[in-house]
PLY file of the C-alpha trace (Angstrom):
ply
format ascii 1.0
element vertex 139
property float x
property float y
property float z
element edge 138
property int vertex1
property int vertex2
end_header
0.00 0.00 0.00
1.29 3.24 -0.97
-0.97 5.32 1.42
-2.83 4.53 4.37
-5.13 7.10 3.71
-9.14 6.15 3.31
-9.28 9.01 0.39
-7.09 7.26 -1.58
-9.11 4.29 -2.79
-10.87 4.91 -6.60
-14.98 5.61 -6.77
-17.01 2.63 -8.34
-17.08 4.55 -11.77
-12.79 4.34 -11.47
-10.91 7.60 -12.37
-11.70 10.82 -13.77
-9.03 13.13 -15.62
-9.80 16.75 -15.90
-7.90 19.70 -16.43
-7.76 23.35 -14.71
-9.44 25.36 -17.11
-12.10 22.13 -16.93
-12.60 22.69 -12.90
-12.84 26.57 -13.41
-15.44 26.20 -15.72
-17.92 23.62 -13.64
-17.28 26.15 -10.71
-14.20 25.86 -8.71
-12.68 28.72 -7.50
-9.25 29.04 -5.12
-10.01 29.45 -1.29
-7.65 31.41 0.36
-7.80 31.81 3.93
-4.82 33.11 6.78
-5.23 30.29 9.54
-2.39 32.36 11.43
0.03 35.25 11.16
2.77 33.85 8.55
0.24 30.46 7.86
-2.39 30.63 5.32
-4.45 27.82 3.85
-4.95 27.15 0.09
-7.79 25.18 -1.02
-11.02 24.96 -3.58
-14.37 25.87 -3.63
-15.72 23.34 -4.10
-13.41 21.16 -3.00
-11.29 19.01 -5.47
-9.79 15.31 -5.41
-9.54 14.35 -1.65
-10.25 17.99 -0.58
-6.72 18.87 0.62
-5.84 22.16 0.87
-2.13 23.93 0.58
-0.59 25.48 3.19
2.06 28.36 2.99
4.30 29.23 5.28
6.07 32.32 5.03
9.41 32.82 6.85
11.80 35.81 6.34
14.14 33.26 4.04
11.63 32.53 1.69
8.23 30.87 1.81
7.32 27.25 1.55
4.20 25.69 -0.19
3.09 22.56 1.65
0.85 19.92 0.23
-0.31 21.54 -3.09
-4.15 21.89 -3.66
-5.29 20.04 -6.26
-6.74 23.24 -7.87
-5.01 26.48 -8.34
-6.57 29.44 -10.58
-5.25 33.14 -10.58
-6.57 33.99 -7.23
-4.28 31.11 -5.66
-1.19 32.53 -8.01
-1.74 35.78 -6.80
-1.87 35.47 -3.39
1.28 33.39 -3.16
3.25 36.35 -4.89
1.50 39.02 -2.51
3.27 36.77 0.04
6.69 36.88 -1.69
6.47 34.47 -4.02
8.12 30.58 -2.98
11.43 28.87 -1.99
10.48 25.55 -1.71
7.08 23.31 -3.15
6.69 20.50 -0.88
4.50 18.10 -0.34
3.92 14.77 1.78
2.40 12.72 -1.68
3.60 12.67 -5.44
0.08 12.87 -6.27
-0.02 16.29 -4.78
2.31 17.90 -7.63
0.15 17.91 -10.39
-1.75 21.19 -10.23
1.40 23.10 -8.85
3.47 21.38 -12.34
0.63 23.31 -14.09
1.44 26.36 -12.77
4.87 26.76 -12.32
5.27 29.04 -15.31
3.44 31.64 -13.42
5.01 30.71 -9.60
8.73 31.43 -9.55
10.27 28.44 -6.98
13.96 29.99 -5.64
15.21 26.98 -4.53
13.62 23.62 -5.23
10.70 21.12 -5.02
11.01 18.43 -2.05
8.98 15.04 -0.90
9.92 13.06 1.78
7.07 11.15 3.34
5.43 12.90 6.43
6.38 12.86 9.53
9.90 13.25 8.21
8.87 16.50 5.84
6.77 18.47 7.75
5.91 21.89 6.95
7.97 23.13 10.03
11.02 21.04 8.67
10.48 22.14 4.89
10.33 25.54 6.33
13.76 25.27 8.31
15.31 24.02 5.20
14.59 27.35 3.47
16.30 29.50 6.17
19.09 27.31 5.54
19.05 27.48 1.80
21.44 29.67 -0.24
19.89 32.15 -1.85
18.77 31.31 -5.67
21.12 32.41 -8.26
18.94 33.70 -10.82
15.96 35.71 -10.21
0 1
1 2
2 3
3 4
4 5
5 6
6 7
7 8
8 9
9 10
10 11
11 12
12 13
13 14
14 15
15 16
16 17
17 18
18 19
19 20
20 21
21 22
22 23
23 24
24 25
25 26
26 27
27 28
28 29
29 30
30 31
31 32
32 33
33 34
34 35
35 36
36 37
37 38
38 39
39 40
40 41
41 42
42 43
43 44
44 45
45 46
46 47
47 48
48 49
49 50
50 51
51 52
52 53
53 54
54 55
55 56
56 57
57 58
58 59
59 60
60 61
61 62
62 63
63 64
64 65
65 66
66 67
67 68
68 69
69 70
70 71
71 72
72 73
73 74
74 75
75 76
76 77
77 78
78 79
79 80
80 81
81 82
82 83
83 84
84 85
85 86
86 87
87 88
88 89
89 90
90 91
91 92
92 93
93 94
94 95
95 96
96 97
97 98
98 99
99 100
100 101
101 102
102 103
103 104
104 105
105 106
106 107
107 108
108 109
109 110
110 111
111 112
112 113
113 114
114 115
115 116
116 117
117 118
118 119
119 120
120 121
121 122
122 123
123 124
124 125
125 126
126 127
127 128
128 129
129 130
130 131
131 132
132 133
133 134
134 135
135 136
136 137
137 138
């Protein structure tokens, strides 16, 4: 088993691709809520895939992205540069990259993308990593 997550398992009619510009049209929209100061939460309206939502953490060496959303429109995009933009992209699934791999034309990543299973890639760890990152070399 490669997760032990409930969400994982496939609905009697079996997958369903879609893209973006498909989800934006039948409704979705990017949530975008602060849950702290320096934590806000990234998700969809209605809620996408297993309903995850993103969660970036900004720290005064860069900001992470933790756990892509499955859904990210303009809104999402913008937002993440009003909060400086990203360091890292990580993310405690490889089935979490897809809508960020969409996007990444418009979200400039300083340093890297990084998975490591959770507990050993928390947000807290992924956001220690980018304090201790050098700084990218191109901007």
């Amino acid at each position: 088993m490669v997760c032990a997550d409930e969400r994982q398992w496939l609905p009697p009619g079996g997958q369903r691709w879609t893209t973006l510009a498909e989800l934006a049209a039948a409704g979705h929209a990017s949530d975008v809520r602060e849950v702290e100061p320096g934590l806000t939460g990234i998700g969809a309206d209605p809620p996408v895939a297993i309903g995850q939502r993103s969660l970036l953490v900004t720290t005064s060496a860069g900001n992470v992205l933790w756990d892509p959303s499955g859904f990210i429109d303009d809104a999402a995009v913008a937002a993440v540069r009003a909060a400086g933009g990203l360091s890292f992209v990580t993310a405690s699934h490889p089935h979490f990259y897809g809508a960020i791999a969409e996007r990444t034309e418009n979200i400039r990543i300083g340093h890297g993308v990084r998975l490591l299973p959770f507990p050993y890639n928390h947000p807290v760890r992924a956001a220690e990593a980018a304090d201790e990152a050098p700084p990218p070399a191109l901007h």
